[in-house]
N, CA, C and O of each residue as an XYZ file, in Angstrom:
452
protein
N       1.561    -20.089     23.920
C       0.349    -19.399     23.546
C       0.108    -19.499     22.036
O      -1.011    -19.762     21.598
N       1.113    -19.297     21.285
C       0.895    -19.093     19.535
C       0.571    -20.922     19.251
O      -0.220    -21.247     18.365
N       1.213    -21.885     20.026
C       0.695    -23.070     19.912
C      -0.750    -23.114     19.864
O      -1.257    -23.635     18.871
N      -1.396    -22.713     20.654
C      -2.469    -23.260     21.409
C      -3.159    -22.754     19.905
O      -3.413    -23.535     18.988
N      -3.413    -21.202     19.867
C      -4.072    -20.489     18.505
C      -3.594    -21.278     17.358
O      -4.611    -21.818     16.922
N      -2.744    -21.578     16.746
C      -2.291    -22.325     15.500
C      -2.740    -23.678     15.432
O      -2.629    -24.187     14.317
N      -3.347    -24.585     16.579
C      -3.617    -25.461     16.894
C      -5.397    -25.371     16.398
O      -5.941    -26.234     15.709
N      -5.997    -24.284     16.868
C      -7.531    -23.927     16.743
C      -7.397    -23.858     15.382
O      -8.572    -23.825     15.015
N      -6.456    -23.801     14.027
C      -7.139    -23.588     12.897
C      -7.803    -24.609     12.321
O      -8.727    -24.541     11.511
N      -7.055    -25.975     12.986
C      -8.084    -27.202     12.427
C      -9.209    -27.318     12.255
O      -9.688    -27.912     11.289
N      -9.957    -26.691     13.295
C     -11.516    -26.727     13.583
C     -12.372    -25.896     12.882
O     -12.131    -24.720     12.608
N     -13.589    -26.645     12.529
C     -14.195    -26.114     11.429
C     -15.377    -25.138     12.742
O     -15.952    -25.504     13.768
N     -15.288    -23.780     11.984
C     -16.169    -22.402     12.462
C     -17.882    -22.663     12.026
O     -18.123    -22.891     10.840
N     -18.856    -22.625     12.877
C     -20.093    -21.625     12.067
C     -20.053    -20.678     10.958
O     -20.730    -20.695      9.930
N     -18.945    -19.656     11.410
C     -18.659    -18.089     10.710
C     -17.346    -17.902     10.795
O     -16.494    -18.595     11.352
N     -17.194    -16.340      9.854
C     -15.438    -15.820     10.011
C     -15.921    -15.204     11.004
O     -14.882    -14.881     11.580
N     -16.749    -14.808     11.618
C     -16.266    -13.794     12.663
C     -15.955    -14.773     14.209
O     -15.229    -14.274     15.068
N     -16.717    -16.478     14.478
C     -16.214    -16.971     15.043
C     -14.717    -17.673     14.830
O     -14.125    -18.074     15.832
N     -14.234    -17.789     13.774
C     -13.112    -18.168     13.696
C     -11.967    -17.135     13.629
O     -10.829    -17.588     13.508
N     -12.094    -16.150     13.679
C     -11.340    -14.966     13.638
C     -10.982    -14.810     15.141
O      -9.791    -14.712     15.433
N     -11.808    -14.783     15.994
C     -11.635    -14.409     17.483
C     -10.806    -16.129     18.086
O      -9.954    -16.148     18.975
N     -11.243    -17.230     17.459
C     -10.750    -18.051     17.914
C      -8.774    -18.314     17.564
O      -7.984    -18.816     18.364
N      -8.500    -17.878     16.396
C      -7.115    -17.818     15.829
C      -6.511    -16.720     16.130
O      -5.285    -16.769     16.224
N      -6.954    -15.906     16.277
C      -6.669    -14.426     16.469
C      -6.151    -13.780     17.676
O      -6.680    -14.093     18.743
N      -5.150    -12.883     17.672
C      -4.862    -12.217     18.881
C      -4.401    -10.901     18.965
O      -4.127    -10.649     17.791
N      -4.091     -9.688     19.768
C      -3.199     -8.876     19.853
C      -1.893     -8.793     20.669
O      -1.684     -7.784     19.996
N      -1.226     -8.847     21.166
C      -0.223     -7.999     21.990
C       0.261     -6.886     21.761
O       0.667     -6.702     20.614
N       0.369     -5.927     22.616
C       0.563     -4.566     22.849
C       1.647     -4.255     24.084
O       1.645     -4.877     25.146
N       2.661     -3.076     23.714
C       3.231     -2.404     24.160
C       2.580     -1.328     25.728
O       2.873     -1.236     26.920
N       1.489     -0.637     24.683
C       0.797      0.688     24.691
C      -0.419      0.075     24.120
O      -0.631     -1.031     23.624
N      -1.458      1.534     24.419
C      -2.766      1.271     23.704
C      -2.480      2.152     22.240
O      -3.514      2.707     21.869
N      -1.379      2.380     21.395
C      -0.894      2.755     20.324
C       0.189      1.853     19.865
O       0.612      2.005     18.719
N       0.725      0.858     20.689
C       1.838     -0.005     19.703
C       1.408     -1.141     19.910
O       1.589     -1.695     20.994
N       0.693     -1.761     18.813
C      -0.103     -3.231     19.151
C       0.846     -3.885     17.960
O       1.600     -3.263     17.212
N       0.587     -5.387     17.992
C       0.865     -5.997     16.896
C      -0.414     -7.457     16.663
O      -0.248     -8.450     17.372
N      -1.260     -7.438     15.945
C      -2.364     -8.407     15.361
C      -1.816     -9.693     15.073
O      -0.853     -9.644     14.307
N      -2.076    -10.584     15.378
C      -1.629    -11.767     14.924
C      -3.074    -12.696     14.463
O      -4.129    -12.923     15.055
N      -2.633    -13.019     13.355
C      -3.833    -14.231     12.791
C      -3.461    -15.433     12.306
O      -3.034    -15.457     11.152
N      -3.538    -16.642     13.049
C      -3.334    -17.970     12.560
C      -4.035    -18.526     11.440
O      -5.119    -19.051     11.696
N      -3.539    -18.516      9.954
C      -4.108    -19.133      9.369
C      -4.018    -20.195      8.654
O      -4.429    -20.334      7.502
N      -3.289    -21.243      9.553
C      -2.910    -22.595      9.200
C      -2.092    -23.095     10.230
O      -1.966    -22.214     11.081
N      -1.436    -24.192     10.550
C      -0.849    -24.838     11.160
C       1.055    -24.246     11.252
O       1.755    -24.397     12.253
N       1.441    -23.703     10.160
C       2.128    -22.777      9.837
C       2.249    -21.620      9.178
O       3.238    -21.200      8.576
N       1.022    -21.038      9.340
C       0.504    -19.696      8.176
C       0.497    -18.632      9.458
O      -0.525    -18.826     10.116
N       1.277    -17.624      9.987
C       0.611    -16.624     10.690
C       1.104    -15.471      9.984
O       2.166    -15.380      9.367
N       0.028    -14.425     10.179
C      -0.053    -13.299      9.332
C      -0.164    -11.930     10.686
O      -0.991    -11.955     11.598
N       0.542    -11.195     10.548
C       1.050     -9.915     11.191
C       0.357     -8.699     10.730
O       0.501     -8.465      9.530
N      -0.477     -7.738     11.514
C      -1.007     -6.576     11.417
C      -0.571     -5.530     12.485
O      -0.592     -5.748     13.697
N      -0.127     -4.234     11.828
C       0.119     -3.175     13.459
C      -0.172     -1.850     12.400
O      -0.061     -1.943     11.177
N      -0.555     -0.637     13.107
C      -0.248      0.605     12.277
C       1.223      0.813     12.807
O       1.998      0.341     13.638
N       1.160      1.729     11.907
C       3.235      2.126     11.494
C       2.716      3.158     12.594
O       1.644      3.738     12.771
N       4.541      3.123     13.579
C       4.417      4.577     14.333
C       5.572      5.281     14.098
O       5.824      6.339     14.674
N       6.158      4.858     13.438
C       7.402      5.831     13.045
C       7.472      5.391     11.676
O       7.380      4.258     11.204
N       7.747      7.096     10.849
C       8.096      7.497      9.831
C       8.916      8.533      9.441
O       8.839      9.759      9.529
N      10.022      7.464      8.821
C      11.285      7.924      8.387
C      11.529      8.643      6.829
O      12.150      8.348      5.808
N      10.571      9.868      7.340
C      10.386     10.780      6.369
C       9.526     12.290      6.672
O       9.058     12.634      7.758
N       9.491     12.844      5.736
C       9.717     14.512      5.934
C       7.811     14.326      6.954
O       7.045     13.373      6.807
N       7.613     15.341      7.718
C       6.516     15.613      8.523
C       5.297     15.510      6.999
O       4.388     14.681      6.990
N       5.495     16.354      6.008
C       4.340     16.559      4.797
C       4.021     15.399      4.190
O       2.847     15.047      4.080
N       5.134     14.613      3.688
C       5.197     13.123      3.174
C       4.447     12.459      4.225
O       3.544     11.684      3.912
N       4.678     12.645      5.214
C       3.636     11.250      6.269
C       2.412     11.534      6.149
O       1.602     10.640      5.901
N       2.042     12.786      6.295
C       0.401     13.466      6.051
C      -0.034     13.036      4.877
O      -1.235     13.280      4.990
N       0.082     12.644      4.004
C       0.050     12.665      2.891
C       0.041     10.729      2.102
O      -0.477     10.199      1.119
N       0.716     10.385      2.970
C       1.444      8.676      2.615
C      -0.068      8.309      3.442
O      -0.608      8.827      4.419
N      -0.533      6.910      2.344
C      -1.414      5.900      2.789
C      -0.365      4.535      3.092
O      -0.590      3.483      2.494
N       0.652      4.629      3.949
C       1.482      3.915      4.207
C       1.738      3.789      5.710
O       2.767      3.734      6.384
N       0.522      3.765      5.972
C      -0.520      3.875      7.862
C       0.085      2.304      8.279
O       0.574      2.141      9.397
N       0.029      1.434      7.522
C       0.194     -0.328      8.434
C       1.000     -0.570      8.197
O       1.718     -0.064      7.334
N       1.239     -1.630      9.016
C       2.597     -3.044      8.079
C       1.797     -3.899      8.444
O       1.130     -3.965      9.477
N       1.904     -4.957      7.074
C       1.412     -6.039      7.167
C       2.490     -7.577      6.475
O       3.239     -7.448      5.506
N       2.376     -8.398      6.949
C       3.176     -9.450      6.861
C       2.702    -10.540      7.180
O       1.584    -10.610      7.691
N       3.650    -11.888      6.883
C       3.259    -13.181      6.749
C       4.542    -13.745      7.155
O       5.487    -12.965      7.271
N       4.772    -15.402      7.465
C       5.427    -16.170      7.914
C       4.766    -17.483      8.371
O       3.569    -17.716      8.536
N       5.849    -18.295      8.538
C       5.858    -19.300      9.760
C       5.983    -19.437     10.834
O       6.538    -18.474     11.366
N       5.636    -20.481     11.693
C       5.805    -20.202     12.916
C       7.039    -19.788     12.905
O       7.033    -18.562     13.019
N       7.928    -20.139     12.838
C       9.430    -20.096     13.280
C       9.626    -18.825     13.322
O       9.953    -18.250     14.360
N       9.414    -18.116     11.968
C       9.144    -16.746     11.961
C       8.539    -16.005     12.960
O       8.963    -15.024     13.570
N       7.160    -16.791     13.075
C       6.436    -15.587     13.805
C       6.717    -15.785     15.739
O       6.195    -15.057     16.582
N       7.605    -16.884     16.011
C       8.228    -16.655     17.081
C       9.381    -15.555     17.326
O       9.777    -15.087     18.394
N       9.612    -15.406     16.595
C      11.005    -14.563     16.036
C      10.267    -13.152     16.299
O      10.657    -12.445     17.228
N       9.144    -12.728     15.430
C       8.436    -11.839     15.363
C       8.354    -11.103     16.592
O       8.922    -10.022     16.750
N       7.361    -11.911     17.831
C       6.263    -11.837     18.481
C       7.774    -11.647     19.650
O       7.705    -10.804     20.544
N       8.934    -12.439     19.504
C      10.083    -11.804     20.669
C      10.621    -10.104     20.568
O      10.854     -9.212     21.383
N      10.655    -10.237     19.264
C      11.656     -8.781     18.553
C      10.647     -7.719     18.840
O      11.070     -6.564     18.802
N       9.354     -7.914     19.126
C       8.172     -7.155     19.314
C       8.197     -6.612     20.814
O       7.837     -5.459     21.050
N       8.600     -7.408     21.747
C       8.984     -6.787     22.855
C      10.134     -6.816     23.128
O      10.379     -6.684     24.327
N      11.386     -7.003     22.126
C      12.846     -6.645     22.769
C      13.402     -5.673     21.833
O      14.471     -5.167     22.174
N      12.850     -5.281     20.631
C      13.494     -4.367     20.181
C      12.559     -2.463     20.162
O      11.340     -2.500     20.328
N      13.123     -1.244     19.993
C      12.366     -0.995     20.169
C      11.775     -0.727     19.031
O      12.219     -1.300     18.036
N      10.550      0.269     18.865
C       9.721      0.052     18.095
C      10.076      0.588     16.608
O       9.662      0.153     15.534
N      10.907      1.590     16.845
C      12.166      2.110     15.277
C      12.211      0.709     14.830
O      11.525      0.238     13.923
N      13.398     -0.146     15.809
C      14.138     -0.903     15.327
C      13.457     -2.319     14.509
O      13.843     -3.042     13.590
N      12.035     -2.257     15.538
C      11.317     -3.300     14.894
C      10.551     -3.183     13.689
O      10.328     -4.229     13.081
N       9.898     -1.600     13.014
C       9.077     -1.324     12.064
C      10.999     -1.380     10.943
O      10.913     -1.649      9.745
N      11.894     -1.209     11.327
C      13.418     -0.990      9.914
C      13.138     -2.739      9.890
O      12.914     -2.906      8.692
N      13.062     -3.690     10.340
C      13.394     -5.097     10.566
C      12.309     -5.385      9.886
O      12.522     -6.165      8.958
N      11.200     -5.031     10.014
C       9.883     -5.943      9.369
C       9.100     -5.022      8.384
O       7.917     -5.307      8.195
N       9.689     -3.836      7.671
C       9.387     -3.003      7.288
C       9.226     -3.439      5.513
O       8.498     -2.852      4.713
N      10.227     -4.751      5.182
C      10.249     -5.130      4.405
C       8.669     -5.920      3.464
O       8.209     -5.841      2.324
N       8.349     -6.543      4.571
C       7.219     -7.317      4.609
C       5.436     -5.860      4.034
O       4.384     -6.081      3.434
N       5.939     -4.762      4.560
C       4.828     -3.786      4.230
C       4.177     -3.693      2.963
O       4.735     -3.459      1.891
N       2.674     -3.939      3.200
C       2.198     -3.448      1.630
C       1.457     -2.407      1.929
O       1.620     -1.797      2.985
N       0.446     -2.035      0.934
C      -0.850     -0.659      1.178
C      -1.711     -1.671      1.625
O      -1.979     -2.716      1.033
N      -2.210     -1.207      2.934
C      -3.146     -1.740      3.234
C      -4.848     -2.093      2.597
O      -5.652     -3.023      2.656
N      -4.772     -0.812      2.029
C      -5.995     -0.625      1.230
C      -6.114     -1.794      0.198
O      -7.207     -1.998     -0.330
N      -4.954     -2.624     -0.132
C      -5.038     -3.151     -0.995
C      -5.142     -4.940     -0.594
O      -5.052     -5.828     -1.442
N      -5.297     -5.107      0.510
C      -5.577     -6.004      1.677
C      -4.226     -6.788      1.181
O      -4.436     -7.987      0.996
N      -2.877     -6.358      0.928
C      -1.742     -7.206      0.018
C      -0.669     -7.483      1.249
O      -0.276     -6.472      1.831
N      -0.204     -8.655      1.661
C       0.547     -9.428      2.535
C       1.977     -9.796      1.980
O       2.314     -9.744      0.797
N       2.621    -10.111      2.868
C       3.981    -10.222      1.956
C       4.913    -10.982      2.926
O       5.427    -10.571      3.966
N       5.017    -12.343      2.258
C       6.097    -13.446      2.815
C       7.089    -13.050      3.257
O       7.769    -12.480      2.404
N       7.741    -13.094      4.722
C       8.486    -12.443      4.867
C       9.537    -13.670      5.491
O       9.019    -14.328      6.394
N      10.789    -14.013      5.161
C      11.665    -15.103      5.437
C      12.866    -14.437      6.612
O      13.768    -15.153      7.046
């Protein structure tokens, strides 16, 4: 499947909003534990989910604009990703890729090896 999408970035779009739906995907757990995937190159995929666990005081979370994780890789990576996404659970997977997190607000991505 991540073939097929990484394969569509060659092709030149009308628009971003047609090329977005064409590279683009979700998988989900739940209709609360999703993970976004966006192909943006032949080896460029980029990772979106909101955070559901926070490993910190109840006031600090209310309070923290530290709502997403967002990340980047290669395929190789993002095979790695897109398995650990349904075999680990979801603690174990936001401590593992937690590294990769920026503020979202700040639309900031982060290479994750």
């Amino acid at each position: 499947m991540l073939d097929e999408y990484l394969e569509r970035t060659d092709t030149k779009y009308k628009n971003g909003d047609e090329q977005m739906a064409a590279t683009s995907f979700t998988i989900s757990r739940s209709p609360k534990d999703f993970l976004h995937i966006n192909c943006d190159g032949q080896d460029e995929v980029w990772f979106l989910s909101d955070r559901l666990v926070f490993n910190m005081h109840f006031l600090l979370r209310i309070f923290s604009d530290k709502t997403n994780m967002a990340f980047g890789g290669n395929k190789t990576l993002a095979l790695r990703v897109i398995s650990d996404f349904f075999k680990l659970s979801r603690r174990d997977f936001e401590n593992e890729y937690s590294m990769g997190y920026q503020n979202p607000q700040k639309h900031g991505y982060v290479q994750v090896s």
